[in-house]
C-alpha positions in Angstrom: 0.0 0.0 0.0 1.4 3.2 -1.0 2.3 5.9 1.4 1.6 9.4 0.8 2.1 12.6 2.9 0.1 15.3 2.6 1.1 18.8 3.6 -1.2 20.6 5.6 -3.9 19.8 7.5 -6.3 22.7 6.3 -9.7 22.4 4.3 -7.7 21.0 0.9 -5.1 19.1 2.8 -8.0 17.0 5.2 -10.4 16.5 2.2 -7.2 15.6 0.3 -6.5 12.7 3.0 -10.2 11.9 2.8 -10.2 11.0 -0.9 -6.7 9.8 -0.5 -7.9 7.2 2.0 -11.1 6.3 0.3 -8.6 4.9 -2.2 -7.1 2.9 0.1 -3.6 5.0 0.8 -1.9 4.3 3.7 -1.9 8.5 4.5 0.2 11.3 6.7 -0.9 14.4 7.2 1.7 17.1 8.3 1.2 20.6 9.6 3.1 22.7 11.5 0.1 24.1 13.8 -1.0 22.3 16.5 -4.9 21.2 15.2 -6.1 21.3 12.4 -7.7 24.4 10.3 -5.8 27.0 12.3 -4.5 29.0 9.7 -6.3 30.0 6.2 -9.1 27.4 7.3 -9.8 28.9 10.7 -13.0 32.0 10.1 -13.6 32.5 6.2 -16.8 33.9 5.8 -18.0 30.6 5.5 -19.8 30.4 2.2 -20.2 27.7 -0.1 -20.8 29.3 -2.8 -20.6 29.1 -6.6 -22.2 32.0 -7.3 -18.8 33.5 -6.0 -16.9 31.7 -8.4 -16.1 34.9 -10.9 -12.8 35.2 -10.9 -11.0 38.5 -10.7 -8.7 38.5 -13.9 -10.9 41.8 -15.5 -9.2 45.3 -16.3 -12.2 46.4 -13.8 -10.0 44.7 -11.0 -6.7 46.1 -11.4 -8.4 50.2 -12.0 -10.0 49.1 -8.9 -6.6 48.4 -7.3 -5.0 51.2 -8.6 -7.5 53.8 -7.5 -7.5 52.2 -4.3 -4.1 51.5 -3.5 -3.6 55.0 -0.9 -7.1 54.2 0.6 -6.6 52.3 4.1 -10.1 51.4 4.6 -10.5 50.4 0.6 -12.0 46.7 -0.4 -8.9 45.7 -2.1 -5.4 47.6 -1.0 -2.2 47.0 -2.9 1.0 47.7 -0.7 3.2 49.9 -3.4 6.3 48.9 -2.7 7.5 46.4 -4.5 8.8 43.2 -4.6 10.0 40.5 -7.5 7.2 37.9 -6.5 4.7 40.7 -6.2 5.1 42.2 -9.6 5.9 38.9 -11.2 2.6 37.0 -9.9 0.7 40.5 -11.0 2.2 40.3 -14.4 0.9 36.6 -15.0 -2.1 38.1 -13.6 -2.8 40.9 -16.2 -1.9 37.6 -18.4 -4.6 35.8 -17.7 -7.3 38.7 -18.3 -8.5 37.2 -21.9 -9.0 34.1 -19.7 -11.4 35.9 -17.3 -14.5 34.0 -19.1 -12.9 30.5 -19.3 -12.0 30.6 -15.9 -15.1 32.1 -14.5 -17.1 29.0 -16.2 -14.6 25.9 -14.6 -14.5 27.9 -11.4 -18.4 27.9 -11.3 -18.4 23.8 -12.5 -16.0 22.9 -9.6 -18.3 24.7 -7.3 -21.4 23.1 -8.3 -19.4 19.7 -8.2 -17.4 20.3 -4.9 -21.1 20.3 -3.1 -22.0 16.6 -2.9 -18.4 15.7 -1.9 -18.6 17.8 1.1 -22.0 16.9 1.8 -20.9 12.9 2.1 -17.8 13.6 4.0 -19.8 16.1 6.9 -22.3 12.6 6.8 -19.9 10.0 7.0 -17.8 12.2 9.7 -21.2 12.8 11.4 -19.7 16.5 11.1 -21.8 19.2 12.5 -20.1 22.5 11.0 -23.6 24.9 11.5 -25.0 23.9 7.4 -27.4 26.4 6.5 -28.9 25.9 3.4 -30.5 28.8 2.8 -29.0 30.4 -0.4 -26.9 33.1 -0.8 -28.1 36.8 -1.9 -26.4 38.9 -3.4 -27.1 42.8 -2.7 -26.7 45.8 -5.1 -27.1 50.0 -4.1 -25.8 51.2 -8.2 -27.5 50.4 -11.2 -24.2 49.9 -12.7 -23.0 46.9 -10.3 -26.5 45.5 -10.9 -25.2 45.6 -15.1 -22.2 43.6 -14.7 -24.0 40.8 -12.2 -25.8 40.0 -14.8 -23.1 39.4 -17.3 -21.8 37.5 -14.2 -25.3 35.7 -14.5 -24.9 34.7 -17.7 -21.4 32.8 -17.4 -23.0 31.5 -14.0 -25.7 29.8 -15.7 -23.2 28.4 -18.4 -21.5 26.5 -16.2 -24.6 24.9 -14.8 -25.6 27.2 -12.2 -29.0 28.8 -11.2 -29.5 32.2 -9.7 -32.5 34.2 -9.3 -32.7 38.4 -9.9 -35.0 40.2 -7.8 -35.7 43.7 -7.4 -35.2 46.2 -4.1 -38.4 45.1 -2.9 -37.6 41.4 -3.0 -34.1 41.9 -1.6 -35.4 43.1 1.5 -38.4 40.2 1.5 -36.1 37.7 1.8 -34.7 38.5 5.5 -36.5 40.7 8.3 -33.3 41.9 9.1 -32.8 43.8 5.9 -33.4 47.2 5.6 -30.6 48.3 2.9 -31.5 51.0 -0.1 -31.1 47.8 -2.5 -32.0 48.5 -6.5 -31.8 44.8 -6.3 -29.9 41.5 -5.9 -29.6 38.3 -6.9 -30.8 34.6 -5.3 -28.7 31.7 -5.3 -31.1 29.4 -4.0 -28.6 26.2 -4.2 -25.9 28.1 -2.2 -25.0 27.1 1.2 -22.6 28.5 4.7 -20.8 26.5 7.2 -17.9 26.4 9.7 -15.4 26.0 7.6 -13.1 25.2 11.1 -15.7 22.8 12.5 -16.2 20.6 9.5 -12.4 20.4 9.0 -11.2 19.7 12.8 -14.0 16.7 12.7 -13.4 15.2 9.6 -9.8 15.5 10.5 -10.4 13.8 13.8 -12.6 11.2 11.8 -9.8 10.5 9.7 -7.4 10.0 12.7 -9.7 6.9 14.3 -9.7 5.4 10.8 -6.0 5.1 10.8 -4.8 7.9 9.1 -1.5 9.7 10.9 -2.0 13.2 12.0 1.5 15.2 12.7 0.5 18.2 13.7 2.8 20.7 15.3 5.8 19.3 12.8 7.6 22.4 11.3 8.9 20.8 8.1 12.7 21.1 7.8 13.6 18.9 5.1 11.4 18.5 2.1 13.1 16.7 -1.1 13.0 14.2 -4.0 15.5 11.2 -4.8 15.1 8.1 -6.6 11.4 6.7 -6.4 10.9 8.4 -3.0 10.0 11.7 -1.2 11.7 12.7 2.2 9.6 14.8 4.8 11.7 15.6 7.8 13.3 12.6 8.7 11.0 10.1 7.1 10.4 8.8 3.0 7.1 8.3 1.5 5.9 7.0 -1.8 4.6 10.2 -3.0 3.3 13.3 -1.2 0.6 15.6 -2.0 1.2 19.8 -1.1 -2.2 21.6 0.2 0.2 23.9 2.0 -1.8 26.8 1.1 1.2 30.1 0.7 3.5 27.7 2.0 3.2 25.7 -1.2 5.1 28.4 -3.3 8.6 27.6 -1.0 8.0 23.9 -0.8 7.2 23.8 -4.5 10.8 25.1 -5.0 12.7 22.6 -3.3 10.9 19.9 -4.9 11.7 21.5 -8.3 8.6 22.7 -9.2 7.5 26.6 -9.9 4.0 27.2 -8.6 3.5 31.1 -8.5 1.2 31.7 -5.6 0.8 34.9 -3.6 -0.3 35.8 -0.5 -3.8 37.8 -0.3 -5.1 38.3 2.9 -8.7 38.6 3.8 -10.3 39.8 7.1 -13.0 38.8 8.7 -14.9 39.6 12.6 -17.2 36.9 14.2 -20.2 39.1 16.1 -21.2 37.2 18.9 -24.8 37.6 19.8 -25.1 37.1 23.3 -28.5 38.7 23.8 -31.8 38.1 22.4 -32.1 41.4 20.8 -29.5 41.2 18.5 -30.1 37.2 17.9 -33.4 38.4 15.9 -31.8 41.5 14.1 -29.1 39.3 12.4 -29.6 37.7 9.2 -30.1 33.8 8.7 -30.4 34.3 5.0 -26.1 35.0 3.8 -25.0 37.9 2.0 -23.0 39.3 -0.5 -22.7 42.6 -0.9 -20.7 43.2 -4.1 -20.1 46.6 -3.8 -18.4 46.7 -0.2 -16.8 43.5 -1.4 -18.4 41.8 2.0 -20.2 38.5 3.2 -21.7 37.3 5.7 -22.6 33.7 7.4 -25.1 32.8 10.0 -23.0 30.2 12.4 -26.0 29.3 14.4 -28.1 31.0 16.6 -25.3 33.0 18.5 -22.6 33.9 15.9 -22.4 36.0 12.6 -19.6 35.9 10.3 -18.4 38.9 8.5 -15.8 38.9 6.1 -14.5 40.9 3.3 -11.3 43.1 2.1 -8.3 41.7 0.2 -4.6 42.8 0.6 -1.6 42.6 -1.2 0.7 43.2 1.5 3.4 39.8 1.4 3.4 37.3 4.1 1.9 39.5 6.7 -0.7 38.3 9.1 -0.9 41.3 11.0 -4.7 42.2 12.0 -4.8 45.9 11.8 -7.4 47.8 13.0 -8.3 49.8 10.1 -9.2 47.0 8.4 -11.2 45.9 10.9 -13.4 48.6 11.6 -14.8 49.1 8.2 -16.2 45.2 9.0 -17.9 46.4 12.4 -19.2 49.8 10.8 -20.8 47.9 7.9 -22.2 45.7 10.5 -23.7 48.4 12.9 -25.0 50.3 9.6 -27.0 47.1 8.0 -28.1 45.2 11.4 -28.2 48.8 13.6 -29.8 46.3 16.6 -27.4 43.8 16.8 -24.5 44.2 19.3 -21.0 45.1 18.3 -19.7 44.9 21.7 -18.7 41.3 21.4 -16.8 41.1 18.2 -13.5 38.4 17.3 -11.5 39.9 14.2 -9.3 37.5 12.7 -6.9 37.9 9.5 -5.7 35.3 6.8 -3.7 34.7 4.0 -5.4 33.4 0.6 -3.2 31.4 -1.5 -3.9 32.7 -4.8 -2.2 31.6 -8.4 -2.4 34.4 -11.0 -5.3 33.0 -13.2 -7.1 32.8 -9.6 -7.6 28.9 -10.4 -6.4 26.5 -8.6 -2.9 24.3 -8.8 -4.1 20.8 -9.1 -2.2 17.9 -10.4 1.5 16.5 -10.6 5.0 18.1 -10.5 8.3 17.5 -12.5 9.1 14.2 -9.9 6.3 11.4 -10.4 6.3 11.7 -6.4 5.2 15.0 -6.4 1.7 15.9 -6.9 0.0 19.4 -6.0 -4.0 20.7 -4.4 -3.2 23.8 -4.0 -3.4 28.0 -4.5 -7.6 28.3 -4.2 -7.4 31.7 -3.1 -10.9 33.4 -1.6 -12.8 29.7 -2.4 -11.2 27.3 -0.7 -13.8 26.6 1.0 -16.4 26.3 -2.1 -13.9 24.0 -4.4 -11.8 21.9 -1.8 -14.5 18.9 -2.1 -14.2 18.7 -6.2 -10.4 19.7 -6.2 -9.9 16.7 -3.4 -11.3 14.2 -6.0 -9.5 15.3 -8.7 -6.1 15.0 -7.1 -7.0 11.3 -6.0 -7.9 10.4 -9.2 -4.5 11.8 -10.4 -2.8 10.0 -7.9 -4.4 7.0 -7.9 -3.5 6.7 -11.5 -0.1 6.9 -10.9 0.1 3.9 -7.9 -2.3 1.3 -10.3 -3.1 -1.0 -9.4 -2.1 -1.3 -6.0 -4.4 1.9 -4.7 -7.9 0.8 -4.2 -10.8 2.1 -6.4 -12.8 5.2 -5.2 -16.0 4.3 -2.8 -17.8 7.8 -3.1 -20.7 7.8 -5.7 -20.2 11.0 -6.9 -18.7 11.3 -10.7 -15.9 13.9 -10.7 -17.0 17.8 -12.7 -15.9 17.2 -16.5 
């Protein structure tokens, strides 16, 4: 039975070992925090959601940037000073700007496919991670915005996927809670939110009673290649599988491999509703509101999840407080009765690739295979993504791996 080590023990790295296993692969997970999901994977803004899946390649983006760059409290900030990696990654990024259409379609495909993989891990896991399947809405306040969502609309529903426009009036129908000057929105009725943290800590812990290794707390030191083997610290394995989110980029290098990914961090505050006013004032139904580039997820009956903001600053993780407090404004100026007093801000890094799809498949060594770079959906994909890379690698050990169990074909 083949051995494989998989590097990191966030959302792509556990539902990584979960396919991995399925397969029958003897499988190690490393990561070099203590538990699981306590980096990237820790408080997202929890969505699952393919209606998210545009991706960001357009020359509206990087006007966006530049007219934002000396704003503080601006959706997307760009730290001017430069670096090699930083203008090299946005170079390949301006590349990739006729593929804005392509992309947006496969992004939306892996979406819609990603659901039912997650869906049978959370069961057989017997996961609770606060599912709410409610949709997701997304809210417009210009006319023009409202224009481009349905372009966005249109590439949506090429790939497969549904969404529903309604006007100002029916924004605000869909949640008591709502009270916004919408001109409208649109309803993605198939849409979903979750824990990210709480579904990956308990199908990690799953995995761990069914015999797969978890070494967590294990800095790696070593990683290379040689002969038909690859060495992790101070042990070899058969093959192993990177899902080391920005950490991929350095441990892509010393196994020979280029894999260009940049570190975009996203903020996000968890409002704690601790009294029964502001448990009926926040929203069950989830939001996206396009314009303030913000979402938010209902984590059961006492939390709200708020996330938004994206920043070019390197391999920072500092949370800084004026990014923060355009999170808690927005909050006190859509839900003005529920509670700010109570609020957890938290910071990330995304791991994004320039064409803002995902790294999946094999490296230069036959060992070396990659799940990798899935920037602000990590979340959504991870499920679909995870499939695909055990199908890869399970074509490379045949026939000793085992055939896949899961009854769910993989997104063409």
């Amino acid at each position: 039975m083949p051995h494989i080590a998989v590097l990191g023990a966030g959302i792509t790295g556990v539902t990584t070992a979960f396919h991995l296993h399925q397969r029958g692969f003897d499988v190690t997970v490393y990561d070099r925090q203590r538990y699981p999901a306590m980096e990237t994977s820790f408080a997202n803004g929890g969505q699952l959601s393919a209606s998210n899946a545009e991706v960001w390649t357009t020359l509206g983006t990087v006007l966006k940037g530049l007219k934002w760059m000396l704003q503080a409290e601006a959706p997307l900030l760009v730290n001017p000073r430069p670096s090699w990696h930083k203008v090299s990654w946005m170079a390949q990024f301006l590349g990739n700007i006729p593929n804005y259409r392509r992309n947006t379609i496969k992004s939306a495909r892996l979406a819609i496919a990603a659901r039912p993989f997650l869906s049978e891990m959370a069961d057989r896991a017997g996961v609770d991670f606060d599912l709410e399947k409610r949709g997701i809405l997304h809210v417009y306040r210009e006319v023009g915005a409202l224009h481009h969502a349905r372009k966005v609309t249109g590439l949506l529903a090429e790939a497969g996927l549904h969404r529903q426009e309604l006007t100002g009036d029916e924004v605000r129908a869909r949640d008591a809670a709502l009270t916004g000057p919408f001109v409208g929105g649109f309803w993605t009725e198939s849409d979903m939110t979750g824990d990210i943290h709480k579904f990956t800590v308990g199908v990690a812990r799953w995995l761990e009673r069914q015999g797969v290794v978890l070494r967590l707390g294990h800095e790696i030191t070593d990683l290379r290649r040689g002969g038909d083997q690859v060495h992790v610290n101070d042990q070899a394995f058969d093959g192993i599988v990177v899902c080391a989110g920005v950490a991929s980029r350095w441990m892509a290098r010393a196994l020979g491999d280029h894999v260009n990914i940049y570190p975009v961090k996203g903020y996000s505050i968890t409002v704690n509703l601790n009294d029964q006013t502001s448990q009926g004032a926040a929203p069950w139904v989830s939001l996206l509101d396009d314009e303030a580039k913000i979402v938010t997820s209902r984590l059961g009956p006492d939390r709200l999840r708020i996330a938004g903001t994206a920043e070019f600053n390197g391999e920072n993780r500092d949370i800084r407080a004026d990014r923060i407090a355009p999170l808690v404004r927005w909050s006190e100026t859509m839900f003005p009765d529920v509670s700010t007093q109570d609020v957890t801000p938290w910071a990330g890094l995304r791991p994004m690739m320039p064409s803002m799809m995902p790294k999946v498949g094999r490296g230069r060594h036959p060992q070396v295979f990659y799940n990798t770079g899935h920037g602000h959906l990590g979340w959504t994909l991870s499920g679909a993504t995870a499939d695909m890379i055990g199908h890869v690698v399970a074509g490379a050990y045949r026939p000793t791996a085992q055939p896949v169990t899961m009854g769910t074909s993989r997104p063409a």
